[in-house]
VEXDREN-2710 file (C-alpha; in Angstrom, 1 decimal):
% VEXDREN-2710
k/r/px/py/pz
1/UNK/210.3/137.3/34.4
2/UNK/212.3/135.1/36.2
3/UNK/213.9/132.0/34.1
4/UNK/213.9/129.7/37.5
5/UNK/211.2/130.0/39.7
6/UNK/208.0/127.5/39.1
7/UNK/205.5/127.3/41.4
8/UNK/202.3/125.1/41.0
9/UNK/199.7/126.9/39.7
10/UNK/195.8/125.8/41.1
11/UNK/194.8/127.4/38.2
12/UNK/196.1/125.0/35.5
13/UNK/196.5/122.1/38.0
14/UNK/200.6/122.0/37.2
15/UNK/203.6/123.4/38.1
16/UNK/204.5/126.4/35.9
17/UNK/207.3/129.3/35.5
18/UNK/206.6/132.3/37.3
19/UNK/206.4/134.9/34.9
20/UNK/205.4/138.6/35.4
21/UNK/203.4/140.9/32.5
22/UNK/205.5/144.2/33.4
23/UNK/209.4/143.7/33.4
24/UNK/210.4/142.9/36.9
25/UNK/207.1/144.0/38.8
26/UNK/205.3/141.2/40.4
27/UNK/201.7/142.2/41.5
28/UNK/200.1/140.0/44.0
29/UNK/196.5/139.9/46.1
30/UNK/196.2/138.0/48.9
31/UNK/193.3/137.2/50.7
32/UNK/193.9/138.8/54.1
33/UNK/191.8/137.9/57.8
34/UNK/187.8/138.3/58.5
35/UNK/189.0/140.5/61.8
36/UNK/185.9/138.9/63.3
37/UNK/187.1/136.5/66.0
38/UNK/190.8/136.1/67.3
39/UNK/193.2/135.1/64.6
40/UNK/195.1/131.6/65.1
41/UNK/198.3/129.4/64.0
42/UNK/196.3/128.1/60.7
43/UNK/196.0/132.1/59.4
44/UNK/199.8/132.6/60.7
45/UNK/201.0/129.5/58.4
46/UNK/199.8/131.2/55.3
47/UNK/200.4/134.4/55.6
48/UNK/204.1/133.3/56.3
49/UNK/204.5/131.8/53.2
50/UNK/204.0/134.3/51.2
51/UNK/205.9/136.3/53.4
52/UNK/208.4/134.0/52.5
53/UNK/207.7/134.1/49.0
54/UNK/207.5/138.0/48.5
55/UNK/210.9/138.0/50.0
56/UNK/212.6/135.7/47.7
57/UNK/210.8/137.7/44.4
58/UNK/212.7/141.0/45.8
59/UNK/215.9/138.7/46.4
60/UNK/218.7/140.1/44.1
61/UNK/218.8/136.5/42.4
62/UNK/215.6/137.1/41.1
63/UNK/215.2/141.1/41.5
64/UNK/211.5/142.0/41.4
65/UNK/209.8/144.8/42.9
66/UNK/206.7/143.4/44.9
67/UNK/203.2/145.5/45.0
68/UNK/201.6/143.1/47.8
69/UNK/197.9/143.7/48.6
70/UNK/196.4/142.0/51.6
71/UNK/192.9/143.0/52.1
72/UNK/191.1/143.0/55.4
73/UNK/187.1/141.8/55.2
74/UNK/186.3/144.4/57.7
75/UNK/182.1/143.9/57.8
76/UNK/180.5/140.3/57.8
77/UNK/177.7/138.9/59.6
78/UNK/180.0/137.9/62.3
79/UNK/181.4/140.8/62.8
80/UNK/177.9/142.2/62.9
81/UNK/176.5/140.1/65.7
82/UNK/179.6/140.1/67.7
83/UNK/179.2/143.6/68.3
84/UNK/175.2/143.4/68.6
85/UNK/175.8/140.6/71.4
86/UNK/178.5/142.9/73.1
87/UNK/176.7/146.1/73.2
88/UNK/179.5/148.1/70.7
89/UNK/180.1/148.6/66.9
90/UNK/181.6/146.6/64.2
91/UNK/184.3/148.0/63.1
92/UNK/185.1/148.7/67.3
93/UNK/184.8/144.6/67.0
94/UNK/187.4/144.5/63.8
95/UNK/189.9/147.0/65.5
96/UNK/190.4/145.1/68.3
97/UNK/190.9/141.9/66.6
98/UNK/193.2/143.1/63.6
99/UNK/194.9/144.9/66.0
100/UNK/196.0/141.6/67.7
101/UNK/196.6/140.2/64.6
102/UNK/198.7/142.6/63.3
103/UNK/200.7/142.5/66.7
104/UNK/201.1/138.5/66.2
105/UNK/202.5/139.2/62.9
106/UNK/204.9/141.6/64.0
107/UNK/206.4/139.2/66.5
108/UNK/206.6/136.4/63.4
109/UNK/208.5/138.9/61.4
110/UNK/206.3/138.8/59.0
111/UNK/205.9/142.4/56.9
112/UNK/203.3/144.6/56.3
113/UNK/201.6/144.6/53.0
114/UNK/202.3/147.4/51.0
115/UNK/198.3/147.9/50.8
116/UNK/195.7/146.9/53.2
117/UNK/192.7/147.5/51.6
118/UNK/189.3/147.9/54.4
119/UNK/186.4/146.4/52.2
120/UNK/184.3/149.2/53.7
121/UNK/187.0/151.9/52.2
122/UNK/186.1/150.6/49.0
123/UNK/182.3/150.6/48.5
124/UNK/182.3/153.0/45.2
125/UNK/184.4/150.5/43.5
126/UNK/182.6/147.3/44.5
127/UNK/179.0/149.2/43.5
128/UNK/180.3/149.9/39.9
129/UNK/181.3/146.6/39.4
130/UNK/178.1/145.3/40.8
131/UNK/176.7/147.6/38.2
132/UNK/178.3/146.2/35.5
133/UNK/177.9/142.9/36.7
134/UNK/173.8/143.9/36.1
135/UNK/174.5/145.7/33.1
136/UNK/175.8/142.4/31.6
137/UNK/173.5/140.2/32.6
138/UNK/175.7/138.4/35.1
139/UNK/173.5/139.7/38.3
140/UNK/169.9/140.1/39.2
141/UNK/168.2/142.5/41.8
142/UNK/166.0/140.3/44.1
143/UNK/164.1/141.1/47.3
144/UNK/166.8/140.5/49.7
145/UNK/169.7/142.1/47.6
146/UNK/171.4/141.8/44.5
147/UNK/172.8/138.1/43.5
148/UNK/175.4/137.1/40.4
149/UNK/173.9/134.3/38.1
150/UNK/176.1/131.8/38.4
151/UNK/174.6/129.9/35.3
152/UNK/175.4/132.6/33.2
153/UNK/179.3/131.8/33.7
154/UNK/180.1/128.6/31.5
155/UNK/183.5/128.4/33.5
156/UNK/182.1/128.2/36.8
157/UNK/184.0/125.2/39.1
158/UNK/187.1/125.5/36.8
159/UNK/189.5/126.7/39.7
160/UNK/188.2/124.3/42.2
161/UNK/187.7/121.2/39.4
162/UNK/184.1/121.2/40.2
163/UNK/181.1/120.1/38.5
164/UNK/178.1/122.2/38.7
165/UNK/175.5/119.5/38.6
166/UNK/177.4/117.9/41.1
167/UNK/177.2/120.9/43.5
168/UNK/173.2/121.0/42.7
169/UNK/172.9/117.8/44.0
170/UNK/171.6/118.5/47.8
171/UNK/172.0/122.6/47.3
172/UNK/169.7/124.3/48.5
173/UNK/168.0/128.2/49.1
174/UNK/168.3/128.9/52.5
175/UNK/164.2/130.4/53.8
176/UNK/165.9/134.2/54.5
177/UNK/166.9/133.8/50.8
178/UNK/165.5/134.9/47.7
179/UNK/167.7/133.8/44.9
180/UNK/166.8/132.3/41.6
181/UNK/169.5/129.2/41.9
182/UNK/171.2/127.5/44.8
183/UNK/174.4/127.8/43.4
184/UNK/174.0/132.0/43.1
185/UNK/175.3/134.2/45.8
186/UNK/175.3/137.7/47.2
187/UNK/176.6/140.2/45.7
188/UNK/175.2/143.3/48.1
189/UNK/173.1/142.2/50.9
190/UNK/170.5/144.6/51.3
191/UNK/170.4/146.1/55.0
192/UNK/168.0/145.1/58.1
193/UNK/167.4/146.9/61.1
194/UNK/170.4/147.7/63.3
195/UNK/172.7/146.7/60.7
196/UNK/175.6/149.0/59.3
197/UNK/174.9/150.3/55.5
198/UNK/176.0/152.2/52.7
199/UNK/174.0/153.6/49.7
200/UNK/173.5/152.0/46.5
201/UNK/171.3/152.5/43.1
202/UNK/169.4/149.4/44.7
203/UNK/169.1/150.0/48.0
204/UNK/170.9/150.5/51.5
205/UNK/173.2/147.4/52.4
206/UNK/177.0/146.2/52.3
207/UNK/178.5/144.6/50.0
208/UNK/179.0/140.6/49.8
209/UNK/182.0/138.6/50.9
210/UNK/182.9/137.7/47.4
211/UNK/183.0/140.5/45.8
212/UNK/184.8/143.0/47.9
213/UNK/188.2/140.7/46.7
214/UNK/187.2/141.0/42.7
215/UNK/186.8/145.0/43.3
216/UNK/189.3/146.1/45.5
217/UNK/192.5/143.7/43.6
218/UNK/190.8/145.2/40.3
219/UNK/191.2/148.7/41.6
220/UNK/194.8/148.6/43.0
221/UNK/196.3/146.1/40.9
222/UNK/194.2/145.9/37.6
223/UNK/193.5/142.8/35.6
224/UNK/194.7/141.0/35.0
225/UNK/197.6/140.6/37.4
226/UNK/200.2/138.3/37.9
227/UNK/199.3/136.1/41.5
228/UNK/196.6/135.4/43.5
229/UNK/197.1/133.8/46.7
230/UNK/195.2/132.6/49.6
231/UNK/194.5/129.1/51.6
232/UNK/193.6/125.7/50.1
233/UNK/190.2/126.5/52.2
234/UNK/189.6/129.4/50.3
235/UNK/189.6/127.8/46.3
236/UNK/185.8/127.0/46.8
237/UNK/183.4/129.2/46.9
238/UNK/185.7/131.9/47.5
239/UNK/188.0/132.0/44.5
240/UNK/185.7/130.5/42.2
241/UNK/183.2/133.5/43.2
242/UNK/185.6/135.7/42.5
243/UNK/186.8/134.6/39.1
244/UNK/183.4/134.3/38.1
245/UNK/182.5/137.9/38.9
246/UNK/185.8/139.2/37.7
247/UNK/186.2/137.3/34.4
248/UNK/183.1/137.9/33.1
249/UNK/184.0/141.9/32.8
250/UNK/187.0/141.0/31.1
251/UNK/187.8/140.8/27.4
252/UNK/190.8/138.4/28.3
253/UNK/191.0/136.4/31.3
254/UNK/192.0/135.1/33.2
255/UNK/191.6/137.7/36.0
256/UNK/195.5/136.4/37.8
257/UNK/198.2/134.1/36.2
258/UNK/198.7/132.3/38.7
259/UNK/197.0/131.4/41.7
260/UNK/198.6/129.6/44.8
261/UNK/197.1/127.9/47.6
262/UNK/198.9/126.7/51.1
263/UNK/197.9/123.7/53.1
264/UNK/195.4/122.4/55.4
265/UNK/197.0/123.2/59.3
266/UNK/195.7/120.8/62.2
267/UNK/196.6/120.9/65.6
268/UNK/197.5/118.2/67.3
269/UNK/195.8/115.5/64.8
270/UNK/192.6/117.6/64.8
271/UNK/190.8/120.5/62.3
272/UNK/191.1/123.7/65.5
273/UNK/188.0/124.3/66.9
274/UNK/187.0/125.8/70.3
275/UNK/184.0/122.8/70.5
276/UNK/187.0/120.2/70.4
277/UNK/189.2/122.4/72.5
278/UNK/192.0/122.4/70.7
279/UNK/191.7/126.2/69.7
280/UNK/194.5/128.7/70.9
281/UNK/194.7/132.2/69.8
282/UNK/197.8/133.0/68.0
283/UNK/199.0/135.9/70.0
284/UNK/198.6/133.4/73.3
285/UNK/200.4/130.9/71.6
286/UNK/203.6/133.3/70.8
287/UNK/203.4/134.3/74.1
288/UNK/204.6/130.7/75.0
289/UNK/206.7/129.9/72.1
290/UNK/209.2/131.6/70.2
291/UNK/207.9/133.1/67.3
292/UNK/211.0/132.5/65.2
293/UNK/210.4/128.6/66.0
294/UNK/207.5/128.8/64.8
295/UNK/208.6/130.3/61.4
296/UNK/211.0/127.3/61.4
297/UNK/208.6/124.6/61.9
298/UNK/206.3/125.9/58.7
299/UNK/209.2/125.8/56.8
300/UNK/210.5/122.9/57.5
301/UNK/206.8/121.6/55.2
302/UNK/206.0/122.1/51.9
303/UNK/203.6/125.3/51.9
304/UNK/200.7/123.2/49.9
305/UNK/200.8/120.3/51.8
306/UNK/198.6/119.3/54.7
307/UNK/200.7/119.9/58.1
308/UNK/200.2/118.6/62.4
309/UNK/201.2/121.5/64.4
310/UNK/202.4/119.6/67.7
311/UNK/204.0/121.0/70.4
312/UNK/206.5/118.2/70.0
313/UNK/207.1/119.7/66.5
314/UNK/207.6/122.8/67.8
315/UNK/210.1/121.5/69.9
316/UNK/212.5/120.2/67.5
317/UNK/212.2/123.6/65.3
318/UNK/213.6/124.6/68.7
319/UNK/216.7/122.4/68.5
320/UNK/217.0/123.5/64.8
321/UNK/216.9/127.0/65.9
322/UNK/219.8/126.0/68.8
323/UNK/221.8/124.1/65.3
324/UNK/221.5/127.0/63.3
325/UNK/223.0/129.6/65.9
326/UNK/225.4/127.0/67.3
327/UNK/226.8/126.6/63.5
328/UNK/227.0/130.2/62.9
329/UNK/229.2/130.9/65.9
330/UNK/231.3/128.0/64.8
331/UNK/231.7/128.8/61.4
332/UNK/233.1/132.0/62.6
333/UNK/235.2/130.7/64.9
334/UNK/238.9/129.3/64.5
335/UNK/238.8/126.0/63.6
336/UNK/238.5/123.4/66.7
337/UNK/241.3/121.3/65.9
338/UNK/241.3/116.9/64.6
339/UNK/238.7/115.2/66.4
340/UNK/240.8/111.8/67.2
341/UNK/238.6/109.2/65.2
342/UNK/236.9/111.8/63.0
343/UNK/238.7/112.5/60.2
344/UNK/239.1/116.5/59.5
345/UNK/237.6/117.0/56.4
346/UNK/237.0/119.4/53.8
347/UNK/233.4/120.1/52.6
348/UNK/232.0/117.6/50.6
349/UNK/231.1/120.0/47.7
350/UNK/232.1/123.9/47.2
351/UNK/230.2/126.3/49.3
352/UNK/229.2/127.6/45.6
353/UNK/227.6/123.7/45.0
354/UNK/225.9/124.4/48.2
355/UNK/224.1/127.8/46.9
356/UNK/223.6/126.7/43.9
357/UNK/221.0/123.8/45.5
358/UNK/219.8/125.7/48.3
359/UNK/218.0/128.3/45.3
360/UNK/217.3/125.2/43.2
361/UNK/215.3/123.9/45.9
362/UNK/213.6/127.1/46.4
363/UNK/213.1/127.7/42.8
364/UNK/211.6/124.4/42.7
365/UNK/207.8/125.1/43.6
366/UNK/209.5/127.0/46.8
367/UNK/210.9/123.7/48.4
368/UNK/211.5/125.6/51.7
369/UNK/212.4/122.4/53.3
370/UNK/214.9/121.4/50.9
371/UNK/216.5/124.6/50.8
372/UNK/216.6/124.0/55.1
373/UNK/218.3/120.9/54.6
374/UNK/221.0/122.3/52.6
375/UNK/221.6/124.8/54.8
376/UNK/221.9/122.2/58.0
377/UNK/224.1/119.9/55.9
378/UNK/226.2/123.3/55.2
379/UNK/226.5/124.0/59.1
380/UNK/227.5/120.0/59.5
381/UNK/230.0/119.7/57.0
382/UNK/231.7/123.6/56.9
383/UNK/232.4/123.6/60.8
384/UNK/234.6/120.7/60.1
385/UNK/236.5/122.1/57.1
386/UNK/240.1/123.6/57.9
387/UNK/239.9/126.3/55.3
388/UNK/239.1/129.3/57.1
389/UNK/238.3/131.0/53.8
390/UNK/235.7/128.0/53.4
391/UNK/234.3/128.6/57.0
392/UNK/233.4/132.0/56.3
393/UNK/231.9/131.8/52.2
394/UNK/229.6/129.3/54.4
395/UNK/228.2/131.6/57.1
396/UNK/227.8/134.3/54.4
397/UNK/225.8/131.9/52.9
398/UNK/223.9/130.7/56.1
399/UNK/223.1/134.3/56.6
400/UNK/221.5/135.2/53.6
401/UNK/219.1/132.0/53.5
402/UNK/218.5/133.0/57.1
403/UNK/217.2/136.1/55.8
404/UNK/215.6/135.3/53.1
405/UNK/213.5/132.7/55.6
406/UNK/213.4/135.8/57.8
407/UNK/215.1/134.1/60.3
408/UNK/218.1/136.3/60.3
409/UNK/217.3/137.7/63.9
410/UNK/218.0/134.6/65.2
411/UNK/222.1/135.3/64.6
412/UNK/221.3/138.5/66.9
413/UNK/220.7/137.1/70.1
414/UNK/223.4/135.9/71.9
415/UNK/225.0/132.5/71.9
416/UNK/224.3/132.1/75.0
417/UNK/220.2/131.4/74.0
418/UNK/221.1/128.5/71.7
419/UNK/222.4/126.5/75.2
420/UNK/226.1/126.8/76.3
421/UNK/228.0/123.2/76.7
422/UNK/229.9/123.3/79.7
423/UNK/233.4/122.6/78.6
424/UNK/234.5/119.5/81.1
425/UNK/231.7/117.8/79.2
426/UNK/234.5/116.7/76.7
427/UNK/236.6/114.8/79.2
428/UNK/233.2/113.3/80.9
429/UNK/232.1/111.9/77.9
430/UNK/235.5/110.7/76.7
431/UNK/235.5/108.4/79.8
432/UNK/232.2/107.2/79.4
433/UNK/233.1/106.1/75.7
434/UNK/236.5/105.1/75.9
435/UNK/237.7/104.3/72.1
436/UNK/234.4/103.8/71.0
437/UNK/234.5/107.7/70.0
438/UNK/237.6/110.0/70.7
439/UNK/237.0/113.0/71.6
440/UNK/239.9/114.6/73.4
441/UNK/240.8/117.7/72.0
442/UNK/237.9/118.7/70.8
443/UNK/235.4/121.6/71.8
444/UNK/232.5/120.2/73.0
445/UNK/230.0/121.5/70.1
446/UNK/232.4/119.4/68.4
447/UNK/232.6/116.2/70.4
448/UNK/228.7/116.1/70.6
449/UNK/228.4/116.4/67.2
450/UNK/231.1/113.3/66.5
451/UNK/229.7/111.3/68.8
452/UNK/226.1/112.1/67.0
453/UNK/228.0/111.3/63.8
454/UNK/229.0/107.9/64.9
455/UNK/225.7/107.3/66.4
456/UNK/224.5/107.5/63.0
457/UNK/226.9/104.9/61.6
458/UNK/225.7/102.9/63.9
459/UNK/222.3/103.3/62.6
460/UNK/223.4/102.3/59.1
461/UNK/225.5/99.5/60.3
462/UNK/221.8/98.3/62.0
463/UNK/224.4/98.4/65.1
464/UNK/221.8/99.4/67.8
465/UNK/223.4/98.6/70.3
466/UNK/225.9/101.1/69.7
467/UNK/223.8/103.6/68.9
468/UNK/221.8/103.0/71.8
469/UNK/225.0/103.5/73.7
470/UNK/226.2/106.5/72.3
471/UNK/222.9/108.3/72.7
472/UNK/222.3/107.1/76.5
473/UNK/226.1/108.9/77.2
474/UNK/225.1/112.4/75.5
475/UNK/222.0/111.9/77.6
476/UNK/223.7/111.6/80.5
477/UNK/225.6/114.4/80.0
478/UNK/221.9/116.2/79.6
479/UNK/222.5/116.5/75.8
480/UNK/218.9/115.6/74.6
481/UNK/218.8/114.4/70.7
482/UNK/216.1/115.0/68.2
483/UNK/216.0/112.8/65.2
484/UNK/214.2/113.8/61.6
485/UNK/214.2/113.6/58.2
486/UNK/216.6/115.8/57.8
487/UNK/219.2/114.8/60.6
488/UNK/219.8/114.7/64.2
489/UNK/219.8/118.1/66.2
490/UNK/220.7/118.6/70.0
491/UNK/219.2/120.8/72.8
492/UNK/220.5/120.4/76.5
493/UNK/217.7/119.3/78.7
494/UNK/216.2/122.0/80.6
495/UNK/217.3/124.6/77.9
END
């Protein structure tokens, strides 16, 4: 068990310590892709997270082995008439889109699961528990396929917070349905004509969406287990379903610890949808963006709370990108030299101080954007500090959170990508700004970032004016500014 990291739990509805039941093992399901259609930027936002978070579990500061299982829901209805309309087979449909998906990962950096369990791989498993399910009274057989009894689960709407005469109200049994209760689902499906099937003691069909998850996370990670992740989309039915047919086999519940949800994605103000035409598959979308920008901008929000994906936004993870890799090279290098009118400092706090709330951000709830801003402020305030001793404990510790965000690649390509400042852009710009901001014997990484320093003085001194000034003279010079939350980044135009 960790004694830092708390992460809010859906389950209890607070934020709680991560804690593991065996010593430094963390077992965690996630729900993986419905390979049905191609996958897009909403799936790549969650599956990134916990990317994010599986690496900072196996991080030495908190030193757990990780058993990751992602499963794959390779047979659905969709799946089903997607390859009816097309002539071809199901799981021909699934390997083509997985495929894709798995390629789209790759170029996000994000890494395989260490099981990837195919619903269809698992049938013996998810009969038996069916069976059980029966056995127990949980589950009836009915002329369409077997269905669990929803009412016979007191705790039913506990993950999700709701009410079950609520969800009554305007429910109803579809005609193609033969169920005893709106609110009950399928648990097997039984099969109709041209339709893929598999044997059971009830009859030929496959097995319901639900309750592949319960069998096949009960199978490779037993119950309970310690995390159960997925997207805020998927707490209702989906989870609920699944703690319902779980937790009623169990003599202790709950069937996970812990169970954490991401956000909502939109793009560009709107839900994706190919009606609305704001749909792009993922694997065109890194085709025209770099993928490690993308990583960027989802870090740069919290992983639960509702996010825009703009292509403006994209372009400022861009410029942070360009910050990040600009920074490193500088904090390598020897140091620039005064900046007349910018006082050579040392860093505000120890690069120790620095660490210390770069984890505390991340231990808190996995405050990924926090732990960003740190590490920007870090770049700011180390490039400046004489100590070369200082310089380099500070691009130690920009590498490691660069990792840890799987960013780290980004410090491999050469400088060169993050925009190169022609050099006689020092002398132009001192000109320009005469003693407003001196700048002669400076690099010009380091002019540009004075003159953004004073810029922002200016701000705070409500001195637009100035600031207007100062930003219209980097933009002359084609240095294009970003502002955000956290700061002000740079790009050159055209870059």
């Amino acid at each position: 068990m960790t004694e830092n990291l708390q992460l809010f739990n859906t389950r209890t509805h607070s934020v709680e310590p991560f804690a593991t039941r065996e010593p430094k093992h963390a077992r965690i399901y996630v729900c993986g892709l419905t390979p049905s259609a191609e996958s897009h930027i909403g799936h790549a936002r969650s599956f990134l997270f916990f990317d994010v978070l599986r690496r900072y579990l196996e991080h030495p500061r908190n030193g757990y082995r990780v058993t990751y299982v992602q499963n794959v829901t390779d047979v659905d209805d969709r799946s089903i008439a997607t390859a009816q309309r097309e002539g071809t087979t199901y799981d021909r449909v699934v390997a083509r889109y997985y495929d894709a998906f798995k390629a789209s990962m790759h170029k996000l950096g994000v890494r395989d699961p260490d099981a990837e369990p195919y619903a269809t791989h698992y049938i013996p498993q998810i009969v038996e528990m069916i069976a059980e399910l029966l056995e127990r009274g949980f589950a009836y057989v009915s002329e369409d396929g077997v269905y669990y009894r929803v009412a016979a689960f007191p705790r039913y709407g506990a993950l999700s917070g709701k009410n079950i005469d609520q969800l009554l109200v305007g429910a109803r049994i579809a005609e193609n349905e033969h169920k005893d209760d709106p609110l009950d689902f399928a648990l097997w499906k039984f099969a109709r004509p041209d339709e893929p099937s598999w044997p059971s003691p009830w009859g030929a069909g496959r097995p319901g969406w639900h309750i592949e998850c319960s069998a096949m996370s009960r199978a490779l990670l037993g119950v309970p287990f310690d995390l159960h992740g997925g997207g805020y989309d998927l707490i209702f039915p989906h989870h609920e379903n699944e703690i319902a047919q779980s937790e009623a086999l169990m003599a202790e519940p709950p069937m996970a610890d812990m169970w954490v949800h991401g956000g909502l994605l939109n793009f560009e103000g709107r839900k994706m949808s190919k009606s609305l035409g704001n749909f792009e598959p993922l694997s065109a979308l890194l085709e025209r963006h770099d993928p490690l920008a993308v990583r960027l901008l989802f870090l740069q929000t919290g992983y639960g709370k509702p996010m825009n994906f703009t292509e403006d936004s994209l372009a400022g993870a861009v410029a942070g990108l360009a910050k990040l890799r600009r920074g490193y090279d500088a904090l390598q290098a020897p140091h620039p030299g005064v900046v007349a009118g910018v006082d050579e400092i040392a860093v505000a706090q120890p690069v120790d101080t620095y660490r210390e709330r770069f984890f505390d951000a991340l231990d808190n709830d996995m405050n990924t954007a926090g732990a960003l801003g740190v590490l920007f402020e870090l770049v700011a305030d180390a490039a400046r500090d004489p100590s070369a001793e200082v310089r380099r404990e500070a691009a130690e510790l920009l590498r490691e959170g660069l990792d840890l965000f799987g960013l780290a690649p980004l410090l491999e390509r050469p400088l060169a990508e993050a925009a190169v400042v022609d050099p006689a852009i020092v002398g132009r710009l001192a000109a320009r700004l005469g003693d407003l901001v001196h700048v002669n014997g400076a690099g010009p990484e380091a002019a540009i970032a004075a003159i953004i320093e004073a810029r922002a003085a200016a701000r705070r001194a409500k001195d637009f004016g100035l600031s207007d000034r100062l930003r219209d003279a980097l933009e002359a010079e084609g240095v294009v500014l970003h502002d955000a939350k956290d700061g002000t980044t740079w790009t050159l135009a055209g870059a």
